[in-house]
N, C-alpha and C positions, 0 to 999 in steps of 0.2 A: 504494500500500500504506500502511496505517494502522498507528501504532506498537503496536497492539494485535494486531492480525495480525499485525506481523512477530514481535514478541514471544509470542504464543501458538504461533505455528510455530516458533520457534527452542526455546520450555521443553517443549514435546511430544518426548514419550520413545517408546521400542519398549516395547509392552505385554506382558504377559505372553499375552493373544491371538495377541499376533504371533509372539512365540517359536514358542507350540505350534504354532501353521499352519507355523512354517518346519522344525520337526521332527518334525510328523508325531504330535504327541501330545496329549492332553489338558490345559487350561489347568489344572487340578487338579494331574496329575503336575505340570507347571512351578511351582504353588507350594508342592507339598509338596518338591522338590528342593530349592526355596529355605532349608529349614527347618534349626536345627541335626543334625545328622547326629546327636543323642544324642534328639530328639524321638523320640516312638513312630510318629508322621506320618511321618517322615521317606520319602523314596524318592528311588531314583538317578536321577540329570540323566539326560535322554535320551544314547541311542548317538550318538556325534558332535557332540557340543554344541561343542566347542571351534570347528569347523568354521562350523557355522553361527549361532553367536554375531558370530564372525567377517563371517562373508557379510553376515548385518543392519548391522554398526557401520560396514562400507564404503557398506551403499548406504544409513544416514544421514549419514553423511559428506559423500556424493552430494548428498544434498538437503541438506543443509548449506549446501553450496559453490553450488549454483542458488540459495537465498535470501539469501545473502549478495550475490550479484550483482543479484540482484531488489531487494534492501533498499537496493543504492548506484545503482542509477538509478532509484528512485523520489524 
């Protein structure tokens, strides 16, 4: 592994793509939720967010902890 790849794997974030697909909604709704609640855009986080906000930052975590071990025996 190259410090390039490790590093482009470690700053890679959960997208707003990813969200939507893990709740069932529109990447649209996910950045208008993002918006201040006083914007005209605005609209409510999907049902269950907390839940599966949750679910994604365990399994980067996951893949955290696999490149971590990846990163110290290359």
């Amino acid at each position: 592994m190259t410090f390039k790849e490790a590093t482009d794997r470690l700053a890679g974030c959960i997208t707003h793509a990813e969200i939507a697909r893990a709740a069932r909604v529109s990447v649209q709704l996910v950045r208008q939720a993002r918006l201040d609640p006083t914007n005209p855009s605005y609209r409510s986080p999907p049902v269950g967010w907390p839940m599966i906000l949750a679910k994604l930052a365990r399994e980067r975590s996951a893949q955290l902890k696999a490149l971590a071990s990846e990163i110290e025996r290359s």
